[in-house]
C-alpha positions in Angstrom: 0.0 0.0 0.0 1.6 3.6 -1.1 1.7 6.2 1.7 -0.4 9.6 2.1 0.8 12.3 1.3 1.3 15.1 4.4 -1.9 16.7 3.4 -3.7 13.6 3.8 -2.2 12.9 6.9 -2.6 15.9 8.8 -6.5 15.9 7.6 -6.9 12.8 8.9 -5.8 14.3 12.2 -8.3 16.6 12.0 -11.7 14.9 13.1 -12.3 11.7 14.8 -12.7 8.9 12.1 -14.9 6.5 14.1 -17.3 9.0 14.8 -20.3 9.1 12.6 -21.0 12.8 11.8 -24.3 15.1 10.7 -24.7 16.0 7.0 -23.7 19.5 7.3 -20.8 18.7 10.0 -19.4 16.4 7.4 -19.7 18.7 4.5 -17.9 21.0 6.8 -14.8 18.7 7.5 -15.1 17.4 4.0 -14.2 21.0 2.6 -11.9 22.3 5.4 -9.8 19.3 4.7 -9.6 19.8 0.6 -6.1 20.8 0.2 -5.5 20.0 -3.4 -4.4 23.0 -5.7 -7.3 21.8 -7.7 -11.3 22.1 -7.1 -11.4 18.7 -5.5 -14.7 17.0 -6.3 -17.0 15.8 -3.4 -18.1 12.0 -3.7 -20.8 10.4 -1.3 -20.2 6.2 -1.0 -23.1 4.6 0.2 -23.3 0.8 1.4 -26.6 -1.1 1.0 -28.0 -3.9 3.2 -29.0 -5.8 -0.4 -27.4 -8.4 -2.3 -26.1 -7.3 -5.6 -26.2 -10.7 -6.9 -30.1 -11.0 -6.8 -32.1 -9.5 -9.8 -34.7 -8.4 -7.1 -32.3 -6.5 -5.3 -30.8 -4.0 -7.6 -30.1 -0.5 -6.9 -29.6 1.8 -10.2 -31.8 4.8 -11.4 -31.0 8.5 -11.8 -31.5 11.8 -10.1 -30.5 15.5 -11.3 -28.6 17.2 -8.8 -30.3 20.8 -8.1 -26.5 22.2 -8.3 -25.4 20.5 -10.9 -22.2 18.1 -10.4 -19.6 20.8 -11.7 -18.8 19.5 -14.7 -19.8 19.9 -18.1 -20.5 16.3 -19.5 -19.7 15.5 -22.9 -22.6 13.8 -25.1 -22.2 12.0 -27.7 -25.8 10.9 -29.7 -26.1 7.9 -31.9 -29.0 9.3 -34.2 -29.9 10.0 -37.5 -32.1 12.0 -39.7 -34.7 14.7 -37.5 -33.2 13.3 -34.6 -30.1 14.3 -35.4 -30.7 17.5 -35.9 -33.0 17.6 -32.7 -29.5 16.0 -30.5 -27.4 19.2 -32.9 -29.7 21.5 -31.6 -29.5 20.7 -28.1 -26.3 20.6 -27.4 -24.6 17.4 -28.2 -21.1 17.4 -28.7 -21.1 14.8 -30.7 -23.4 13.4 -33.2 -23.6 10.8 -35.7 -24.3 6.7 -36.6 -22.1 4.6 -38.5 -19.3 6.7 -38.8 -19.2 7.2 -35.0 -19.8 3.5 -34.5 -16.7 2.6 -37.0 -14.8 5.2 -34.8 -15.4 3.6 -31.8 -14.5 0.5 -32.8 -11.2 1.3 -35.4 -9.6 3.7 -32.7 -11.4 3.3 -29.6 -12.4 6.9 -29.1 -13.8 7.7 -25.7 -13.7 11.1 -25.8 -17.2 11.9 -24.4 -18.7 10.9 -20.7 -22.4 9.9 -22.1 -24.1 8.1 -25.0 -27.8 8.7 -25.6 -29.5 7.2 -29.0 -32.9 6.0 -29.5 -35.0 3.0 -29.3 -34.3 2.2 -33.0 -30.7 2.9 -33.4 -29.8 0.2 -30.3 -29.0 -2.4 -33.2 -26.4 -0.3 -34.5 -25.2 0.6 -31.0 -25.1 -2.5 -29.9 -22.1 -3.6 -32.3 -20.0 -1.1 -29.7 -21.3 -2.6 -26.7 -18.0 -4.4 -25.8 -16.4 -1.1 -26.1 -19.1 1.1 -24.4 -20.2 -1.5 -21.5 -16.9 -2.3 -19.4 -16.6 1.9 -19.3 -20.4 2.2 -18.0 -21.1 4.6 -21.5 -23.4 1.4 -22.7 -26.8 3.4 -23.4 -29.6 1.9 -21.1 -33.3 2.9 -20.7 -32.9 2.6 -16.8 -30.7 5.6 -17.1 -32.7 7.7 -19.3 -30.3 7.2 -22.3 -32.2 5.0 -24.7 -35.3 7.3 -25.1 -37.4 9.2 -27.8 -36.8 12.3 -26.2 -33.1 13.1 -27.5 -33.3 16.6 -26.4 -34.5 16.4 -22.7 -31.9 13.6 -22.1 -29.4 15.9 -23.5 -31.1 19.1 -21.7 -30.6 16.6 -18.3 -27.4 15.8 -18.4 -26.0 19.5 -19.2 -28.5 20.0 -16.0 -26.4 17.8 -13.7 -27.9 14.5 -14.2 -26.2 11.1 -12.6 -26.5 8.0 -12.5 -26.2 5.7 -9.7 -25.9 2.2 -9.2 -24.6 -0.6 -6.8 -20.9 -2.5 -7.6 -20.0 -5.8 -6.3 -19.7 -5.0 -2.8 -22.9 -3.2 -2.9 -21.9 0.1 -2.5 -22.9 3.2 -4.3 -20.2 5.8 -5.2 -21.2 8.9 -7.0 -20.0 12.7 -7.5 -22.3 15.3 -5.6 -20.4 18.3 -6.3 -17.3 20.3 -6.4 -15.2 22.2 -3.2 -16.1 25.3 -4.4 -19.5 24.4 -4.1 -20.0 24.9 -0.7 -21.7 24.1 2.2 -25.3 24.7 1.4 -25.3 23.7 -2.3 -23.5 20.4 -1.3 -26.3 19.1 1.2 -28.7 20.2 -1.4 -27.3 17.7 -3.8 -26.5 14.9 -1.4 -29.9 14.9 0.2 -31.4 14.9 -3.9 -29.3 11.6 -4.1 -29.9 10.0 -1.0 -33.3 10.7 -0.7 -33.4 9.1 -4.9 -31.3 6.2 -3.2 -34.1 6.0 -0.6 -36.7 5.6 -2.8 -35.2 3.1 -5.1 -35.5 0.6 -1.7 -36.1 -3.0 -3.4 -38.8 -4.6 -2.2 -37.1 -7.8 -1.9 -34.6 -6.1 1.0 -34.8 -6.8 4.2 -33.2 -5.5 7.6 -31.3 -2.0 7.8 -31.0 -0.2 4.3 -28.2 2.3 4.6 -25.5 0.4 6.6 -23.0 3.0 5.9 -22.7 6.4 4.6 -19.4 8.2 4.0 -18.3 11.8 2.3 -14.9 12.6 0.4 -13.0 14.6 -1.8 -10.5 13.9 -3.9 -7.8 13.5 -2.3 -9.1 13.6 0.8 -9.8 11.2 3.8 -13.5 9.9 4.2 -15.6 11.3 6.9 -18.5 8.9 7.7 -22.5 10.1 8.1 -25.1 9.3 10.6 -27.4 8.9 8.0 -30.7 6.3 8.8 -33.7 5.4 7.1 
């Protein structure tokens, strides 16, 4: 295991690390302890009490942050035709269909965070799914990126839109926001996920939901949340 950096060290220092702190108290350490020469971004992990192996236990779905995530996200549409011109108009950064496809897959270009097409482009689409799936840019209707409506899942995304979903270990990491952000705009956003998480409950879970909750930046050291539902 590689060693901290002084930084790191001296932040961990700061505040008790078995201690399970409120929202705003952790948002508050979270930013005081930022040190980076960058605007470190603010990431909430959240463990589940499901199994991520069961099909009835799943946790995935998406939420726009009400302060965005403080970054611009780079769409790429898969479209041809009016809804081309519809993804053009609304500020895709990148549109197209076969010749984006044969890019993909002659020179694997990943220069964009999100894919969106439509319903009947998915055959073409799905010839890049070995490219597009082990990076998490495989379209999907759970996520709002296989839809009709090319120009609000655009309009979304530029909003702040993410997506969240379990890993192996049934946890949840997503980005809620940036340092510079602040204190109030930072709760906003992690109480628009959590509450999102919250909802998205399985039915087929049982016992405590949230087992854990923690906040961190960058480069920071995590601070855990008393967070129960």
């Amino acid at each position: 295991m590689g060693k901290h950096g002084k930084n790191y060290n001296a932040s961990v220092q700061a505040y008790d690390k078995t201690k399970l702190y409120e929202v705003a108290d952790a948002v508050k350490i979270v930013i005081a302890n930022s040190k980076a020469k960058f605007d470190e971004t603010v990431e909430i992990h959240v463990r589940l009490g499901v199994d991520p192996k069961l099909a009835d236990q799943q946790v995935r779905g998406v939420v726009v942050l009400p302060n965005g995530t403080g970054k611009t996200a780079r769409v790429l549409v898969i479209a041809k035709g009016e809804k081309a011109d519809i993804a053009t108009k609304a500020g895709a950064d990148f549109v197209g269909a076969e010749e984006l496809v044969a890019k993909i897959q002659n020179e694997n270009w990943f220069d964009y965070d999100v894919v969106i097409t439509s319903p009947d482009m998915m055959g073409l689409v799905g010839r890049i799914g070995k490219q597009l799936g082990p990076k998490g840019l495989m379209p999907n209707p759970k996520s709002g990126t296989v839809t009709m409506d090319i120009a609000k899942a655009i309009n979304d995304i530029k909003a702040g839109k993410v997506e969240y979903r379990l890993d192996k270990q049934a946890i949840i990491h997503c980005i809620i926001g940036k340092k510079s952000f602040g204190d109030a705009k930072l709760i906003e956003n992690f109480n628009a996920l959590m509450d999102a998480i919250v909802k998205a409950k399985p039915s087929g879970a049982k016992g405590i939901y949230i087992k854990a909750c923690a906040l961190a930046s960058t480069m920071g050291p995590g601070v855990k949340v008393n967070y129960k539902t």
